[in-house]
TIVOMI-971656 format. One record per residue (C-alpha): residue number from 1; residue in one letter; x, y, z. Coordinates in steps of 0.5 Angstrom, whole numbers, plus 2048, in hexadecimal, padded with zeros to 3 digits. Example, Ala and Ser with C-alpha at 12.3 -4.5 7.8 and 13.67 -1.06 7.14 Angstrom:
[marpa 1 "A" [819 7F7 810]] [marpa 2 "S" [81B 7FE 80E]] 
end
This chain:
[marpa 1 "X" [800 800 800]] [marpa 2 "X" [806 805 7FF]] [marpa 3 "X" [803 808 7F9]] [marpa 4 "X" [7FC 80C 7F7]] [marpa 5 "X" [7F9 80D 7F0]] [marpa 6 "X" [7F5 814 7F0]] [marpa 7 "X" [7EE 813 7ED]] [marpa 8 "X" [7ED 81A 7EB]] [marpa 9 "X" [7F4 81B 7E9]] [marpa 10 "X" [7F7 814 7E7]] [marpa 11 "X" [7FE 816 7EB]] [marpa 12 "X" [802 812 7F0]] [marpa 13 "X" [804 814 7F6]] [marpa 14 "X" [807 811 7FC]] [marpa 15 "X" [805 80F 803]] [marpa 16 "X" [80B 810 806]] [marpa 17 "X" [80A 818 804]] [marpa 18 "X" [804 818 809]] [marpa 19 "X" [809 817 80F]] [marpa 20 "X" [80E 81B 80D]] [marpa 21 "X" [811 822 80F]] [marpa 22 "X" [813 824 808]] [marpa 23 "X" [80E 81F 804]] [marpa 24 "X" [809 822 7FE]] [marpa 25 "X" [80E 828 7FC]] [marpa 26 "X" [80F 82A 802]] [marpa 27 "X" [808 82C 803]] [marpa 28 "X" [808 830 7FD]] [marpa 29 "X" [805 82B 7F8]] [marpa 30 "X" [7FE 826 7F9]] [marpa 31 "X" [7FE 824 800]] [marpa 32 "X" [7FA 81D 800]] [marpa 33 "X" [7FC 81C 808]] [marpa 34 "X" [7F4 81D 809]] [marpa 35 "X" [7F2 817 804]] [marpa 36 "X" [7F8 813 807]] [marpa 37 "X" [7F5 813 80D]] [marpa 38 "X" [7EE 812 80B]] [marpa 39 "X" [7F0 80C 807]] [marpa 40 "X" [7F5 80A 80F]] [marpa 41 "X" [7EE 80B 812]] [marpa 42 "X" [7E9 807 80E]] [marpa 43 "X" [7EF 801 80F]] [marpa 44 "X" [7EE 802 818]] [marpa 45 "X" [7F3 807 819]] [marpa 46 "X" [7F2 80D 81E]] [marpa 47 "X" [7F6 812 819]] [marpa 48 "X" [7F8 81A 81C]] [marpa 49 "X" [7FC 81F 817]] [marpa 50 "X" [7FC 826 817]] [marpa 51 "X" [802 82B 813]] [marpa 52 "X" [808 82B 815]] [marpa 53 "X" [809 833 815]] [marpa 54 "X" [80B 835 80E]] [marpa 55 "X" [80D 82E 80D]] [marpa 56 "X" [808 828 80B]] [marpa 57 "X" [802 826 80E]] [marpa 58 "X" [804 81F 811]] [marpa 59 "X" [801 819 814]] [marpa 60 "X" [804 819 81B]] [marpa 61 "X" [800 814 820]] [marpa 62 "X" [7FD 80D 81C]] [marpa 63 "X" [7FA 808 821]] [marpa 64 "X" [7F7 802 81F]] [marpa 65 "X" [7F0 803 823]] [marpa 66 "X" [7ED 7FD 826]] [marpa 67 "X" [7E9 7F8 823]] [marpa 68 "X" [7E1 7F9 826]] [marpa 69 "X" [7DE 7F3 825]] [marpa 70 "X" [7D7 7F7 826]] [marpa 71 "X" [7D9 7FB 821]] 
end
């Protein structure tokens, strides 16, 4: 799961920008943390990501949420 096809644009993109300071041109280019980190939550993962100043928005907390059998 390292790669992503956009479905809007057809460009592949890295996983790994979205945990990275420097990732997706340094903040200057598309920033696709937000998708990233709701593809991680649809697969169970608690995700938090926020902007690093002027730098990226990055992925800095992820938690595989427990299973709920009532759920």
């Amino acid at each position: 799961m390292a790669c992503n096809k956009c479905e809007y644009c057809g460009n592949r993109y890295h996983w790994s920008h979205a945990f990275s300071k420097f990732g997706y041109d340094d903040g200057d280019g598309n920033i696709e943390t937000p998708e990233i980190a709701e593809l991680l939550e649809d697969e169970g993962y608690e995700v938090n990501y926020g902007r690093w100043i002027a730098h990226n928005t990055l992925i800095f907390l992820l938690k595989k949420t427990a299973w709920n059998s009532c759920h």
